[in-house]
PAZAPA-4460 file (N, C-alpha, C; in steps of 0.05 Angstrom, whole numbers, plus 32768, in hexadecimal, padded with zeros to 4 digits):
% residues 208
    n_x    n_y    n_z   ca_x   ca_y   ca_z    c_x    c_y    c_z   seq   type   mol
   8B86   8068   8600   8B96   8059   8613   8BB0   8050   8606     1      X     A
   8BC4   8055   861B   8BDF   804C   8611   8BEB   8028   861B     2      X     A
   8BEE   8019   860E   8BF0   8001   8622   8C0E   8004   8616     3      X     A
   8C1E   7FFC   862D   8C3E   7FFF   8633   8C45   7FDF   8643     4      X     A
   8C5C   7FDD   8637   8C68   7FCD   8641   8C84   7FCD   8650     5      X     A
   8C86   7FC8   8667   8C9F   7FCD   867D   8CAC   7FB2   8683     6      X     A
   8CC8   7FB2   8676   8CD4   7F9B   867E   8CF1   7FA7   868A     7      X     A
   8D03   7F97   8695   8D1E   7F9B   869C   8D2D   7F84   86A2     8      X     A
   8D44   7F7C   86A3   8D4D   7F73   86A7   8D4B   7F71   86CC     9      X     A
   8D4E   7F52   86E2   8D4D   7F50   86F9   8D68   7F69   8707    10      X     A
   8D5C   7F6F   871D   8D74   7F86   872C   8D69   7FAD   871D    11      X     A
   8D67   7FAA   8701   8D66   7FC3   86F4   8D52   7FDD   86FE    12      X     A
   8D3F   7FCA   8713   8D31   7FE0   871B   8D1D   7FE4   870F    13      X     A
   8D0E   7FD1   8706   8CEE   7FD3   86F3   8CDF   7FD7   8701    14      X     A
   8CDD   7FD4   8718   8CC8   7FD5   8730   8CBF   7FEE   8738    15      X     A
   8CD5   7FFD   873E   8CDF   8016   8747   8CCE   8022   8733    16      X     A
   8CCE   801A   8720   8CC6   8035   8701   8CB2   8037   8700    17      X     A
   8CA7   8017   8702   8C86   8010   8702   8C77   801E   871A    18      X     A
   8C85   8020   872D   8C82   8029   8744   8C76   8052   874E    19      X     A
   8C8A   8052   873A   8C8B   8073   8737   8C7A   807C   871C    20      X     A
   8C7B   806E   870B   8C68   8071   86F4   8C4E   806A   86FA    21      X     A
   8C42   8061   8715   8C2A   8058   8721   8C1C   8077   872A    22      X     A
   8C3D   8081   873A   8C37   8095   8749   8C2A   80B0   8736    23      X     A
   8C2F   80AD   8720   8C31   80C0   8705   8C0F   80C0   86F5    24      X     A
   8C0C   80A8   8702   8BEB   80A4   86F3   8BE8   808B   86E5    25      X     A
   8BF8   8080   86E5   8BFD   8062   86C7   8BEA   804F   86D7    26      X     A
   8BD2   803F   86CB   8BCF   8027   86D9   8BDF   800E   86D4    27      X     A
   8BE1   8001   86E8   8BF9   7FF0   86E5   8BF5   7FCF   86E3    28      X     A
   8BEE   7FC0   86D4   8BEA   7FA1   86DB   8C0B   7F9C   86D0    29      X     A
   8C07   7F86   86DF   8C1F   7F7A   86F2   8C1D   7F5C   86F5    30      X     A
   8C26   7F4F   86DD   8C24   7F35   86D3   8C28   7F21   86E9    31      X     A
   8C3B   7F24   86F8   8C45   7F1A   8709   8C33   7F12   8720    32      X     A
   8C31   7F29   872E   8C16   7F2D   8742   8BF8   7F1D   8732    33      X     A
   8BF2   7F20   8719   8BD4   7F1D   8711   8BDB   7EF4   8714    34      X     A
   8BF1   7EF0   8703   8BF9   7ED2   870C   8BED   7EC7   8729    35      X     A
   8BFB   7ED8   873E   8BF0   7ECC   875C   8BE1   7ECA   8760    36      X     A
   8BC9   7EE8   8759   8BAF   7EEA   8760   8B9D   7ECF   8754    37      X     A
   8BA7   7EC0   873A   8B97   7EB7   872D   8B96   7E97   873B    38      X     A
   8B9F   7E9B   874B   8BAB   7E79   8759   8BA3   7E7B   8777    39      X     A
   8B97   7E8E   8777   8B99   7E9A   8799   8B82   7E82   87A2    40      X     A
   8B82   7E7E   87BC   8B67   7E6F   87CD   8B49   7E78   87B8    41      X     A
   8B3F   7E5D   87B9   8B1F   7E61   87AF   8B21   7E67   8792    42      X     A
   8B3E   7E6F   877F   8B32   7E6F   8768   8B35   7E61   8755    43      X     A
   8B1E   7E5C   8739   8B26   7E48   872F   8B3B   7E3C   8725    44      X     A
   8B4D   7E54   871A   8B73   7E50   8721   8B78   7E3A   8730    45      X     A
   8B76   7E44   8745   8B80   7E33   8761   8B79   7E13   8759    46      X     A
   8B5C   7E09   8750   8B52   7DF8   8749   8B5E   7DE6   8734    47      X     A
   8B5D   7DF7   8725   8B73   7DF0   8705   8B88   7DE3   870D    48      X     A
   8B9E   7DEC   8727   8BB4   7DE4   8724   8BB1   7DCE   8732    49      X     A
   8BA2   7DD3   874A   8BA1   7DB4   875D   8B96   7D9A   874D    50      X     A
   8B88   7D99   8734   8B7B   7D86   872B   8B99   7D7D   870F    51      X     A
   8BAC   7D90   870F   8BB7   7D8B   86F8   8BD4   7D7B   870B    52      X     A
   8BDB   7D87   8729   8BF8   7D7D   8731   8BED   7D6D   874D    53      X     A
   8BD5   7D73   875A   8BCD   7D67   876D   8BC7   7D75   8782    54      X     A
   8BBF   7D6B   8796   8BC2   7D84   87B3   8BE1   7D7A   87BF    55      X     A
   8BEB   7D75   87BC   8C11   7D75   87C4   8C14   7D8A   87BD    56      X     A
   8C0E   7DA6   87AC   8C17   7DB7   87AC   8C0A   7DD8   87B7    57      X     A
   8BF8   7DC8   87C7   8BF3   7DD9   87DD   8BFE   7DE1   87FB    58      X     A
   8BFF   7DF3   8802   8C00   7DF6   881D   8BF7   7DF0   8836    59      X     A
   8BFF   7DF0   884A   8BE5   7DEA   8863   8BD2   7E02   8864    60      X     A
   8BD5   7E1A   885F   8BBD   7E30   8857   8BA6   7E2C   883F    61      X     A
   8BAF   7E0F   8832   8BA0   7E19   8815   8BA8   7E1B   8804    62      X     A
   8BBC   7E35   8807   8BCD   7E46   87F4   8BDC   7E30   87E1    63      X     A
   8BE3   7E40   87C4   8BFD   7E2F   87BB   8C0D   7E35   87C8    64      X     A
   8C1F   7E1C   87CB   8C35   7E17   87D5   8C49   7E1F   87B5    65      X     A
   8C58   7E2F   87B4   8C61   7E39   879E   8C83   7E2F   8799    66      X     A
   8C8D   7E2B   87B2   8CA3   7E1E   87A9   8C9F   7DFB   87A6    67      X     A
   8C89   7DF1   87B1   8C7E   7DD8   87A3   8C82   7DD4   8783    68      X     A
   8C61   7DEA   8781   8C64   7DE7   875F   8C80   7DEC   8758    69      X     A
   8C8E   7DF7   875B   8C9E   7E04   8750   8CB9   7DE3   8744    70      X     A
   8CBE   7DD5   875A   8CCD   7DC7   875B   8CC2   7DB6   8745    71      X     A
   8CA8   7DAD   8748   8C99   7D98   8730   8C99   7DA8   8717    72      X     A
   8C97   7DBE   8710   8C8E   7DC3   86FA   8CA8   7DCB   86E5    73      X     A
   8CC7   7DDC   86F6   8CDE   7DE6   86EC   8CED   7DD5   86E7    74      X     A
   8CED   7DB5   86EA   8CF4   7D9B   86E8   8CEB   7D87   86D6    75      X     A
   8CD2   7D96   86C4   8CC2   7D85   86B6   8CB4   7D9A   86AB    76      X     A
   8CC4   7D9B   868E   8CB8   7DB1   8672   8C99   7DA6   866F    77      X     A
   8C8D   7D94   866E   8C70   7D8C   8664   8C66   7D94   867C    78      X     A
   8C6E   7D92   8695   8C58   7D97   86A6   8C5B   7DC1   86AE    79      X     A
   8C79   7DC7   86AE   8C77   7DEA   86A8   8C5C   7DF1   8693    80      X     A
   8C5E   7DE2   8678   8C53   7DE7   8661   8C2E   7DE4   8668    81      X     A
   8C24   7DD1   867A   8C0C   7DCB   868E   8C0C   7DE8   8697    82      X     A
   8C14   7DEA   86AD   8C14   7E00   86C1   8C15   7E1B   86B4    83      X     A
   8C1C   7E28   869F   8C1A   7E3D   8692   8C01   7E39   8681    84      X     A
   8BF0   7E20   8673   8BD9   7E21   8669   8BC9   7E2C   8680    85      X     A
   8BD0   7E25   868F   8BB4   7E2A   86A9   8BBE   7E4D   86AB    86      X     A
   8BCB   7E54   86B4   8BD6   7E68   86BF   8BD1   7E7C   86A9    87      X     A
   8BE1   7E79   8693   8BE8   7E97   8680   8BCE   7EA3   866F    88      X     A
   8BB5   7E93   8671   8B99   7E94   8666   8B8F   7EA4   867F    89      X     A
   8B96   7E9B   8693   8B88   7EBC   86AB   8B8B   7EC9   86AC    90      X     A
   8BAD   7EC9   86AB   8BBA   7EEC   86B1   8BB3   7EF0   869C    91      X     A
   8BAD   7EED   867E   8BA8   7EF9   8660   8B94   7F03   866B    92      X     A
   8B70   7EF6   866A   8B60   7EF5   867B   8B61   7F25   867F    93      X     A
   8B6A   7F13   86AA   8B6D   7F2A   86B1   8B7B   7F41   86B4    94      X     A
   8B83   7F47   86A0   8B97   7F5A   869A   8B97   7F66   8686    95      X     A
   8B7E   7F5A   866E   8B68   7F64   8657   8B58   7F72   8662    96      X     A
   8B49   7F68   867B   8B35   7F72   868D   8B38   7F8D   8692    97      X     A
   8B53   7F8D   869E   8B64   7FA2   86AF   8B67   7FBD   869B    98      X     A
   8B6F   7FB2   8683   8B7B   7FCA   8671   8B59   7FD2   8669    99      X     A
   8B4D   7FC5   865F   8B27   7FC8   8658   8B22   7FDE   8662   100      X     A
   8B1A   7FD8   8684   8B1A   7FEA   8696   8B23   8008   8699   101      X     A
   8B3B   8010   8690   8B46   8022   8696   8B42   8035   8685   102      X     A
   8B3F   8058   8686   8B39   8074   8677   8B45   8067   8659   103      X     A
   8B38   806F   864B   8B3A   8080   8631   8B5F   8085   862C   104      X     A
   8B60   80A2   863A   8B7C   80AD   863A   8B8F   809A   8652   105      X     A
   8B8A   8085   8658   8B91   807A   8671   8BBB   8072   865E   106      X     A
   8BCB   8070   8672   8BEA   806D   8669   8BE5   804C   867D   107      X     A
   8BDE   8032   866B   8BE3   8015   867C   8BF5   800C   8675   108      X     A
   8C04   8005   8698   8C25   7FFA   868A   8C19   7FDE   8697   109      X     A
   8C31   7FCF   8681   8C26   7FB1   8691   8C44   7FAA   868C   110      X     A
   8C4C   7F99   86AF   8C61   7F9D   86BC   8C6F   7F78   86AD   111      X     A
   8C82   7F81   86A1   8C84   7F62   8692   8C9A   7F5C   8696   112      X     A
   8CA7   7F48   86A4   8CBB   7F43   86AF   8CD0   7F33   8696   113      X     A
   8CC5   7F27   8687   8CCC   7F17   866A   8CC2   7F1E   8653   114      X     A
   8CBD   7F39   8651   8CB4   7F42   8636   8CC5   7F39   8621   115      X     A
   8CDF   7F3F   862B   8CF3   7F3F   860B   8CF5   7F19   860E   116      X     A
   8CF0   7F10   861C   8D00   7EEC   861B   8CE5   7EE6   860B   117      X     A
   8CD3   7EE7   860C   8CB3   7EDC   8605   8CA8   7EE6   85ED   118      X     A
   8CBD   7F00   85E8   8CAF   7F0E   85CC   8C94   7F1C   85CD   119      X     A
   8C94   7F2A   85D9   8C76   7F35   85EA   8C79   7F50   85DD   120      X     A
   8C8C   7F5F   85D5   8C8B   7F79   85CD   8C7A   7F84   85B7   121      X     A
   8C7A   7F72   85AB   8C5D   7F78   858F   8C44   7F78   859D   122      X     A
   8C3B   7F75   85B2   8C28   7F75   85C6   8C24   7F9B   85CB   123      X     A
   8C2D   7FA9   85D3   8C30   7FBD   85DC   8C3C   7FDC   85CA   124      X     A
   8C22   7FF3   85CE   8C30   8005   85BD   8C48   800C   85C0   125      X     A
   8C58   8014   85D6   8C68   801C   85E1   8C7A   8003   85F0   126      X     A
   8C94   7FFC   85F3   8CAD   7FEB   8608   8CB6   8003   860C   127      X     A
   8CB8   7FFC   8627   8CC7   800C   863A   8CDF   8000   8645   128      X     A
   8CF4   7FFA   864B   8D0B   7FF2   865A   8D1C   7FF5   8667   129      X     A
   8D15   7FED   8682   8D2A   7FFD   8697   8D45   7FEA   8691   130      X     A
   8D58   7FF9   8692   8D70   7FEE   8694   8D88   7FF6   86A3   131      X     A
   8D95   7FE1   86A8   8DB5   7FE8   86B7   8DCD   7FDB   86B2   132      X     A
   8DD9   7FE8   86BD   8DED   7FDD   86B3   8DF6   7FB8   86C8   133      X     A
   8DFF   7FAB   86BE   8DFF   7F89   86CA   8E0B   7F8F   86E3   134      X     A
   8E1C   7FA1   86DD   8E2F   7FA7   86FE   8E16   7FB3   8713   135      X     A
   8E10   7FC4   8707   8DFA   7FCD   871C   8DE8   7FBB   8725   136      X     A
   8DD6   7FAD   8711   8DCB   7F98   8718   8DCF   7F83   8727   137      X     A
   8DEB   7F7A   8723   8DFA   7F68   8734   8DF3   7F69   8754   138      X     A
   8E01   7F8E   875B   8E06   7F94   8771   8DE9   7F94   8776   139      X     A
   8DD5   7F99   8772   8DBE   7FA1   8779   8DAD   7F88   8790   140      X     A
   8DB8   7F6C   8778   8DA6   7F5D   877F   8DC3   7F4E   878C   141      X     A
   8DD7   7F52   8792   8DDE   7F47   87B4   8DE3   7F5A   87CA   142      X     A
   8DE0   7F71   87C5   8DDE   7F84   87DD   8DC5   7F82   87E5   143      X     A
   8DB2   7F8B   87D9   8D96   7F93   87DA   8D87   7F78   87DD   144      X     A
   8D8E   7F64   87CC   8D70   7F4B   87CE   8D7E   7F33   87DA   145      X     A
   8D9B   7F34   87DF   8DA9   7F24   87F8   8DA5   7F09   87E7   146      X     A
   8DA9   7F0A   87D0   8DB4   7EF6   87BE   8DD6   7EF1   87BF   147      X     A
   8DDA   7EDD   87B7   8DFC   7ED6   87B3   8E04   7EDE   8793   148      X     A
   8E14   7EE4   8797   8E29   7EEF   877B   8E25   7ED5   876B   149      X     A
   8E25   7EBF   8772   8E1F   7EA7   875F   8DFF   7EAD   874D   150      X     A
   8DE6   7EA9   8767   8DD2   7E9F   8763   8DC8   7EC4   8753   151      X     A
   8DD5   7ED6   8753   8DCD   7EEB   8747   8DD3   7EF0   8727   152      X     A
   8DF2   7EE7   8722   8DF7   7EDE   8706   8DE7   7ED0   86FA   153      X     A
   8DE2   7EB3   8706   8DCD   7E9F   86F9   8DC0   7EB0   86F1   154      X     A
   8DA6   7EC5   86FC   8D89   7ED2   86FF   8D8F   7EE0   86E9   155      X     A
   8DA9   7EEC   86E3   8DAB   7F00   86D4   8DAC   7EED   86B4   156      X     A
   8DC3   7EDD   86B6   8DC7   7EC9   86A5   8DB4   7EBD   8694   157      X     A
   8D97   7EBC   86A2   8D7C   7EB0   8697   8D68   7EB8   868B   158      X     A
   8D76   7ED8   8690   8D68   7EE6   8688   8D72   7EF5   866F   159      X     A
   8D51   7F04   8656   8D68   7F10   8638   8D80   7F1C   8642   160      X     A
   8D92   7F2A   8631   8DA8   7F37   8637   8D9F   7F57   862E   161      X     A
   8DB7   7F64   8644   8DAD   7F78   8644   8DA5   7F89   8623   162      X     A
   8DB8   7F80   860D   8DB0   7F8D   85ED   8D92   7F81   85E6   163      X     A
   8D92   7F68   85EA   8D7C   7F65   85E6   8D62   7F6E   85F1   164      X     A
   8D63   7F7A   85FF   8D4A   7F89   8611   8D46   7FA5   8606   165      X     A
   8D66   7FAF   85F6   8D66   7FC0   85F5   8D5C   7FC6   85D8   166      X     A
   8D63   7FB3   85C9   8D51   7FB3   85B2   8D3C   7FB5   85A9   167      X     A
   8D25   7FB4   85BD   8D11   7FAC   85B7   8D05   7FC2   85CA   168      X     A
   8D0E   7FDC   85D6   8D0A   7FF0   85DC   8D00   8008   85D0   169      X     A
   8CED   8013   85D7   8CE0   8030   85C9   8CEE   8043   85E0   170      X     A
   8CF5   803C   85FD   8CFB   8056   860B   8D09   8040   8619   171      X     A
   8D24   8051   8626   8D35   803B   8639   8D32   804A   8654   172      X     A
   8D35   8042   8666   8D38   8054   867D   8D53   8050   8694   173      X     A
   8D65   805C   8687   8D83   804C   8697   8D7F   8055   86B6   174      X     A
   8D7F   8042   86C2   8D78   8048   86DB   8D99   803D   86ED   175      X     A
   8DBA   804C   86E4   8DC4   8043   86F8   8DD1   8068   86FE   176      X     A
   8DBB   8065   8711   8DBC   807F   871D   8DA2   807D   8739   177      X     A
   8DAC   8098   873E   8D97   8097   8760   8D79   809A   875C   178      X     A
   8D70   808F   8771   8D50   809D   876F   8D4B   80AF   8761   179      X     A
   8D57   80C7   876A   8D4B   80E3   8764   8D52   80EF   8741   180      X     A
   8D67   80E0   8737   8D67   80E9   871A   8D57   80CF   8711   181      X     A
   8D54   80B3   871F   8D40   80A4   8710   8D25   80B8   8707   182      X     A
   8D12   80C4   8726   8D01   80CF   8723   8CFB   80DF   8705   183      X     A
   8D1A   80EC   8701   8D0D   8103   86F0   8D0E   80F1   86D3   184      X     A
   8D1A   80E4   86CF   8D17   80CD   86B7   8CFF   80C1   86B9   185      X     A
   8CF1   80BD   86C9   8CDA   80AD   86CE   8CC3   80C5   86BF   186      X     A
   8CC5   80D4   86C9   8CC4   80F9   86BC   8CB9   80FC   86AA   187      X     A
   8CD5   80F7   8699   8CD2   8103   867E   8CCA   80E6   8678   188      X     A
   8CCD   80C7   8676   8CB7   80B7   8666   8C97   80B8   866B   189      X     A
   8C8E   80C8   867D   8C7D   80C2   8688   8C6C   80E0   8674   190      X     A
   8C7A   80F3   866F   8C77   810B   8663   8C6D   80FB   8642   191      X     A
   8C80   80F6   8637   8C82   80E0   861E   8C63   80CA   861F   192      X     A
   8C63   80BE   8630   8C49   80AE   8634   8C31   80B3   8632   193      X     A
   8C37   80CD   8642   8C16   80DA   8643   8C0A   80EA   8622   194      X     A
   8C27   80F2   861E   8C1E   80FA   8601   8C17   80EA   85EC   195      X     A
   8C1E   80DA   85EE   8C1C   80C3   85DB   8BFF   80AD   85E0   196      X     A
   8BF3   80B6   85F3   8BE5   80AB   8600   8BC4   80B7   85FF   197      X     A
   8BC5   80D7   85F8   8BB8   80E2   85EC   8BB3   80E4   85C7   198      X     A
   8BC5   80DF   85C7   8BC7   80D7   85A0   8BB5   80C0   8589   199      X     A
   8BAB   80CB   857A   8B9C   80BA   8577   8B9E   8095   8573   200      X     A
   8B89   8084   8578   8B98   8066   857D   8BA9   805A   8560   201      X     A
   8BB6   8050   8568   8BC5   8043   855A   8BCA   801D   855D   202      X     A
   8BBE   8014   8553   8BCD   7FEF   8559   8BE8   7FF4   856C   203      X     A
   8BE6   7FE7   857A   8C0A   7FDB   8589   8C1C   7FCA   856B   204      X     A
   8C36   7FCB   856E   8C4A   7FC4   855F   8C41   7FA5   8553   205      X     A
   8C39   7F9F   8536   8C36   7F83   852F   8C17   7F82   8531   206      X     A
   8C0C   7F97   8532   8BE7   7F94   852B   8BE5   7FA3   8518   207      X     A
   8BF3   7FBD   850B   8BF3   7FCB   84FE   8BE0   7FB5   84E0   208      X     A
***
């Protein structure tokens, strides 16, 4: 098994890759998504957080109310620092589970939105990195995600910079180009993956 790591910068099109590298055979956990699931109605997640911020940060469904937490917790480092004890022990949790699970020869990408800010790369045999260029990215996320030229700088702004992502790269995947030459880039890493993926195991970077 190959465990890979997929980050990008916001706008760059990580989704897209993850998306099409799904299509290719990769199983895919998806930090992001396993976060929601773990908070969802009925589970002990869910429980964790109501007993740690209250039920004020629920919904009338039940559900978290997410721009609740959000306001209490991005306003107050000790209580962010709460809310990620509860939280980042599940998605660890299930997404150990996830990779467990999967073939032998299996290519698992796990979709990491903050790999390079968090230092996560010694985690994974392989970083992968979609990248673009800031202009593209720019345009992306106020044409496309109907953000403001302000509130899109910020997003970008908060996030590593583009060298730095790039550093910490085994394969880049410049994605400012169309679908159809994305595809064939998606291609050839995906060619690279599988081979490497058959090879015999090796520790990820920093287990050696």
């Amino acid at each position: 098994m190959l465990s890979v790591g997929l980050t990008g910068g916001i706008g760059a099109g990580k989704s897209e890759v993850s998306r099409l590298l799904v299509e290719r055979g990769a199983v895919l956990i998806d930090a992001d998504r396993i976060a929601r699931e773990v908070v969802a109605p009925g589970t002990p997640g869910l429980a964790a957080v109501v007993a740690a911020f209250g039920e004020e940060v629920l919904g009338e469904d039940g559900g978290l109310d997410r721009p609740k937490l959000g306001s209490i917790v991005f306003a107050d480092p000790e209580r962010l620092a709460t809310l990620n004890s509860i939280v980042h022990p599940l998605v660890g949790d299930r997404s150990r589970a996830l990779e467990e699970a999967a073939a032998d020869d299996a290519v698992v990408v796990h979709d990491v939105p903050l790999l390079t800010e968090n230092g996560l790369a010694p985690l994974y045999d392989v970083v992968v990195v979609v990248d673009a260029d800031p202009a593209t990215q720019l345009d992306r996320l106020v044409r496309l995600r109907g953000m403001t030229e302000q509130d899109a700088r910020a997003r970008m702004a908060a996030q590593a910079t583009r060298e730095q992502r790039r550093r910490i790269a085994d394969m880049i995947i410049d994605n400012d180009v169309p679908l159809g030459r994305l595809r064939s880039r998606v291609d050839d890493v995906w060619a690279e993956l599988t081979r490497r993926a058959r090879e015999p195991h090796r520790p990820p970077r920093g287990r050696e």
